[in-house]
C-alpha positions in Angstrom: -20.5 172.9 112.2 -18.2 169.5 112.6 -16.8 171.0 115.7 -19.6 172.1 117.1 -21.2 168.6 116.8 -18.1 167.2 118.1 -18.0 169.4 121.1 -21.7 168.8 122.0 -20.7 164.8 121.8 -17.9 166.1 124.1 -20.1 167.1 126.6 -23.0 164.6 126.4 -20.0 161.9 127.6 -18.3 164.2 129.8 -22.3 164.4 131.7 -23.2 161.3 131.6 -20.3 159.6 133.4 -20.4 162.4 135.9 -23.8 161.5 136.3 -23.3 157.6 136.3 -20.6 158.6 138.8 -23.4 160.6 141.1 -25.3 157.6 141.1 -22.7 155.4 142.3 -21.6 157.4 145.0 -24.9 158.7 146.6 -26.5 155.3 147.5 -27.6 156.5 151.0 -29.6 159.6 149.4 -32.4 158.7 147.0 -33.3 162.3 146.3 -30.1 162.8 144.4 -29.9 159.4 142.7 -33.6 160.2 141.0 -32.4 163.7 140.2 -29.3 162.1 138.7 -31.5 159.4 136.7 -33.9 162.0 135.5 -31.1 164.1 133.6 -29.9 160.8 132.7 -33.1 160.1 130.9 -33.6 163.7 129.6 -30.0 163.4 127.6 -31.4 159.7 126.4 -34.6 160.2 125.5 -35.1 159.8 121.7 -30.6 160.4 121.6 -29.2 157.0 120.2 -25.9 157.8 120.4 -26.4 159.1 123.8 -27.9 155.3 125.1 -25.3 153.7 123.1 -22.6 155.4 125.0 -24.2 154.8 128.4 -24.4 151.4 127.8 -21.0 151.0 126.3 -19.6 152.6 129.7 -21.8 150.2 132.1 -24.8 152.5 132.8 -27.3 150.1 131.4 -26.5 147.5 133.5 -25.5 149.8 137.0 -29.3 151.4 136.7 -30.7 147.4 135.8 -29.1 146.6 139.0 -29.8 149.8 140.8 -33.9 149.0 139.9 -33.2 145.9 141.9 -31.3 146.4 144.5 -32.6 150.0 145.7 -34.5 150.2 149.2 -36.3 153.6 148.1 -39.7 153.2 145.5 -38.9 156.8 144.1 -35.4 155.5 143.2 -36.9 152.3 141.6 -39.2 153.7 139.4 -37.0 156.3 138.3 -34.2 153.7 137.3 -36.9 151.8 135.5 -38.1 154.7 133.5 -35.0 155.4 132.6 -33.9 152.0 131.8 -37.4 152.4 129.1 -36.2 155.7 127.6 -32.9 154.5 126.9 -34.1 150.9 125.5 -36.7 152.9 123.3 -33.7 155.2 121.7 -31.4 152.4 120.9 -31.9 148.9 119.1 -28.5 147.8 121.0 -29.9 148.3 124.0 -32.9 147.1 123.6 -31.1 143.8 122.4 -28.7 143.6 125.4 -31.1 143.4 127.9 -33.3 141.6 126.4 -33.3 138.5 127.9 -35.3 135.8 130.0 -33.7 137.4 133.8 -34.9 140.7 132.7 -38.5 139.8 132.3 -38.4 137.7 136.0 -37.0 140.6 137.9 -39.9 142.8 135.9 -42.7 139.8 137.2 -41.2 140.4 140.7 -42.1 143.8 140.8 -45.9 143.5 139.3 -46.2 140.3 141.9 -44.8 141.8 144.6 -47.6 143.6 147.3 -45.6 146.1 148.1 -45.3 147.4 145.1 -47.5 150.7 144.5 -49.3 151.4 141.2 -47.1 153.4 139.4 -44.1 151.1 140.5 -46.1 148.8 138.1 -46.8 150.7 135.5 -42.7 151.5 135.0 -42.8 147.9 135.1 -44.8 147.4 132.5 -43.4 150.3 130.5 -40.2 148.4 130.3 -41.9 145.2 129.3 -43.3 147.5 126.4 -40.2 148.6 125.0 -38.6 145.1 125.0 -41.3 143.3 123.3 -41.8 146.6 120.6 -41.1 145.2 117.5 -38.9 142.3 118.7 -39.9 138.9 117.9 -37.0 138.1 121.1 -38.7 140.0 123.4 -42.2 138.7 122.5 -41.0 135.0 123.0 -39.7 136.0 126.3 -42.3 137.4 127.6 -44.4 134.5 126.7 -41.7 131.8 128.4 -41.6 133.4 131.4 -45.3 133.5 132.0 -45.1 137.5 132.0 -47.9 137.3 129.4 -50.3 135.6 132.0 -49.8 138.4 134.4 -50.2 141.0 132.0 -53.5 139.5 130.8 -54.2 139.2 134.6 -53.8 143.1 135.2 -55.8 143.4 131.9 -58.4 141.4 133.9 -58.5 143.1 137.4 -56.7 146.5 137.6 -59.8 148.2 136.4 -63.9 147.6 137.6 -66.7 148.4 135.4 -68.3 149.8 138.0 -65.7 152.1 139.4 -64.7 154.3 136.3 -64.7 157.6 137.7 -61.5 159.2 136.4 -61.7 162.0 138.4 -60.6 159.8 141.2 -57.2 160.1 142.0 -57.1 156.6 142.7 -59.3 155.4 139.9 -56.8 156.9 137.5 -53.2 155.8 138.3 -55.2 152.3 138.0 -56.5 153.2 134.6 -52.8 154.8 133.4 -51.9 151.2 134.2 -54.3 149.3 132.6 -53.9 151.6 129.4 -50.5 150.3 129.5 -51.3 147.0 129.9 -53.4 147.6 127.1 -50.5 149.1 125.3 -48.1 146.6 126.0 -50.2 143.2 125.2 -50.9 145.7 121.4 -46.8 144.9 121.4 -47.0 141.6 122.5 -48.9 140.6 119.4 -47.9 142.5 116.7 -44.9 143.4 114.7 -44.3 140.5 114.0 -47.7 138.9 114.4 -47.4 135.6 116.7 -48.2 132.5 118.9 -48.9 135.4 121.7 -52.3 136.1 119.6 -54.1 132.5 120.7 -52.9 133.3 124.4 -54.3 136.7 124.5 -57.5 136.1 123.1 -58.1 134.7 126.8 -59.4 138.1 127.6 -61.9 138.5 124.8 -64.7 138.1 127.3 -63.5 140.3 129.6 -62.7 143.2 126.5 -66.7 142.8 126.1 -67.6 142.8 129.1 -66.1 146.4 129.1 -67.7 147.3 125.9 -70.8 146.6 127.1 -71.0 148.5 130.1 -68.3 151.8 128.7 -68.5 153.6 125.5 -66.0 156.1 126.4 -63.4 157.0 124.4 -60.4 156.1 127.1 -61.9 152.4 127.6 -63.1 152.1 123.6 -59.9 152.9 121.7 -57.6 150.9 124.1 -59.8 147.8 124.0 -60.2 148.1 119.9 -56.6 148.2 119.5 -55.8 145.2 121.5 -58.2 143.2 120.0 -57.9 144.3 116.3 -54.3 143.3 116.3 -55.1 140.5 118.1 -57.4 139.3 115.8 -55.1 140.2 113.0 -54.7 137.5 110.2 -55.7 135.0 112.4 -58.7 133.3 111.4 -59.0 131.2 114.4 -58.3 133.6 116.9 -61.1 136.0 115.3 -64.1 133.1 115.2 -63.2 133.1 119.3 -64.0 136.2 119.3 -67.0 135.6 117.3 -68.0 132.9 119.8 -68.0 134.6 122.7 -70.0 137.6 121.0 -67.5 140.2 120.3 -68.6 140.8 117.0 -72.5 142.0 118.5 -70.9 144.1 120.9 -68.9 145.6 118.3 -72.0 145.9 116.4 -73.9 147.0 118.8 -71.7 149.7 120.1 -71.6 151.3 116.8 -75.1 151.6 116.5 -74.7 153.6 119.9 -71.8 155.9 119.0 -73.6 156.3 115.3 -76.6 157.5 117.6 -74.3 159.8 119.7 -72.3 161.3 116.5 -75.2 163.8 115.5 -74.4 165.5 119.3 -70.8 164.7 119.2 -67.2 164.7 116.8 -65.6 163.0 119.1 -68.3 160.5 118.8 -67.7 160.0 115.6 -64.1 159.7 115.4 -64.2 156.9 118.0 -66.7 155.3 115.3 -64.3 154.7 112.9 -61.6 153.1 115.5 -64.7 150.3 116.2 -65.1 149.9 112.6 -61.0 149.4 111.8 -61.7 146.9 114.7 -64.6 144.8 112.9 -62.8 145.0 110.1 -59.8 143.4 111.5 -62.3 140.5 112.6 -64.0 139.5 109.5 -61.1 140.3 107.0 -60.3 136.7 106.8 -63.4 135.0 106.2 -66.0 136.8 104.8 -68.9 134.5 106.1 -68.8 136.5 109.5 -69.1 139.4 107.8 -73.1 138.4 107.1 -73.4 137.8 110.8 -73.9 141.9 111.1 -76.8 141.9 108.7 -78.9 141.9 111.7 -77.2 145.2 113.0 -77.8 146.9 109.3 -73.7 147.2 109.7 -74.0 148.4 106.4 -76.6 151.1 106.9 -74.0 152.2 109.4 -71.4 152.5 107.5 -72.7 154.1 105.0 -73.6 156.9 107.2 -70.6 157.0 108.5 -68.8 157.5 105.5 -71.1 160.6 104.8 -69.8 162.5 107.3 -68.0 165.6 106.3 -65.3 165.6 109.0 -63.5 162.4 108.1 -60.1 162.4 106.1 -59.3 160.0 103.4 -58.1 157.8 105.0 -60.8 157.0 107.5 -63.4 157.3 104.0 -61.2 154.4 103.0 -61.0 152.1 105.9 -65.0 152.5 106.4 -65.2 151.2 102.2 -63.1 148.5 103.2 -65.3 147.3 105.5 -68.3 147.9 103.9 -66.6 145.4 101.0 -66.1 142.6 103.4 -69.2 143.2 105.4 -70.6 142.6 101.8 -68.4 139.8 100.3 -70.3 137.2 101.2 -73.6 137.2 99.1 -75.9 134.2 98.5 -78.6 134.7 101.1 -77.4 138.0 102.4 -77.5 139.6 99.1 -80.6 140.6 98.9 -80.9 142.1 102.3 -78.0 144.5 101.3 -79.3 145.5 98.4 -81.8 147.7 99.7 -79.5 149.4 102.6 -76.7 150.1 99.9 -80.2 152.1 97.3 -81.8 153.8 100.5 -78.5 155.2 101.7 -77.1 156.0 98.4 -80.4 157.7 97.2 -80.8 159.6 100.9 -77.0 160.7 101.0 -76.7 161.4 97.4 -79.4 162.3 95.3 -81.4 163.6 99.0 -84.2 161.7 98.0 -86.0 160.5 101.0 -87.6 157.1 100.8 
């Protein structure tokens, strides 16, 4: 078994300096240099000790330059991919090219006119994988301004009024704006930082796109931006309030409680906006009482009757009922009744 693990490493090396050789050597035909970069990936992908060895023989940085220097679009966004797959497998690599160049030569590409859709999107996928779970990476991308250009695609890749995915064209805009989406999650989170007052920028526009789609492919990215946005950061989630996020929130799970007696799907996307007004009135249970108006609670507490959710989504609705009811006072008594009509309809099936 040793040897055979030992021969396989064998191999791996032997390919992928062949391979690193192929691309040096066949810089007048792109064809073979993307064929060489996609079995350069496929070895990588999810292979640690694979992307350690390529970067410990200079593939890393030959494919960094490549992404530069190439004439050819197909070569480009293959070399970026791959430069993703490989940072993604291995911590090292992420590390060594992690730096404030990196993320210039990645705003070049998004800025640049010439650069087709899905050019951008490998762009971005890259700026994903540096700033995932790297507080480096996350304070690059904020010194070099990359941050503002994400939030700029955030802002303009996509049109409320033009959200038919059937569309060829239409879609390879909304792949990139899901990973925009995506990538801004990464900007904020893990660790949780200064990037969280810069994004909240967008809240408008992330309301704007509630208000007009309740479709699952704009909903979930949307909720995940701005729930970990939001995150522990009181002041970043009464901006949020202010500009009316909360309502929409509100308001859009009134509609998708409305749609779940038609729909499952309905229903699961139901408790993702509920994690997400969670995440903005965990810290300060005042706003909580701001969705008495909605009957939040009411809501809820439909919700959490349905048979098809797993425990975990039971629990993440009862936390939110609790901080939706925290705050008492004034609001207690208009709680009171939602929490006995529910309780005795869903319960005891006594209809009052």
């Amino acid at each position: 078994m040793e040897n055979q693990n030992l021969q396989k490493t064998l191999y791996m090396k032997t390919d992928l300096n062949l391979l690193l050789e192929c691309l040096k050597y066949q810089m007048d035909c792109p064809l073979s240099q993307k064929e060489a970069l996609i079995t350069i990936y496929s070895i990588c992908q999810q292979n640690s000790e694979a992307s350690e060895y390529f970067r410990e023989i200079g593939g890393l940085r030959f494919i960094n330059d490549l992404a530069k220097s190439s004439v050819h679009c197909i070569v480009k966004e293959a070399a970026l991919f791959t430069l993703g797959i490989i940072i993604e497998s291995n911590v090292y690599c992420q590390q060594s090219l992690c730096t404030s160049a990196l993320f210039e030569d990645l705003i070049l590409f998004l800025i640049n006119k010439d650069s087709g859709v899905n050019l951008k999107r490998m762009s971005v996928y890259v700026i994903l994988v540096l700033v995932s779970n790297n507080k480096y990476g996350q304070t690059y991308v904020r010194e070099t301004g990359c941050i503002g250009l994400l939030l700029q695609l955030f802002r303009t890749t996509l049109s409320t009024s033009e959200m038919n995915l059937s569309d060829e064209n239409t879609y390879q805009c909304y792949q990139l704006w899901s990973s925009v989406c995506s990538t801004l999650c990464a900007c904020v989170n893990n660790p949780q930082n200064d990037n969280q007052s810069i994004c909240c920028a967008v809240f408008p526009y992330a309301k704007e796109w509630l208000e007009s789609c309740t479709e699952p492919e704009i909903v979930r990215p949307i909720c995940s931006f701005v729930g970990l946005t939001v995150a522990n950061n009181s002041t970043v989630q009464k901006y949020f309030v202010s500009v009316g996020g909360l309502d929409t929130l509100a308001k859009v799970l009134i509609k998708l409680m409305h749609d779940s007696c038609m729909s499952h799907s309905s229903t699961k996307l139901a408790v993702v906006v509920t994690k997400t007004l969670d995440a903005c009135i965990a810290n300060d249970s005042a706003m909580g009482g701001a969705l008495a108006k909605y009957h939040t609670v009411s809501e809820l507490l439909n919700l959490l009757s349905n048979d098809t959710l797993d425990t975990g989504e039971k629990i993440s609705i009862i936390l939110t009922i609790g901080h939706c009811t925290e705050v008492c006072g004034k609001n207690f008594f208009f709680f009171l009744p939602c929490f006995f009509s529910e309780i005795l309809i869903h319960y005891f099936n006594i209809d009052i």
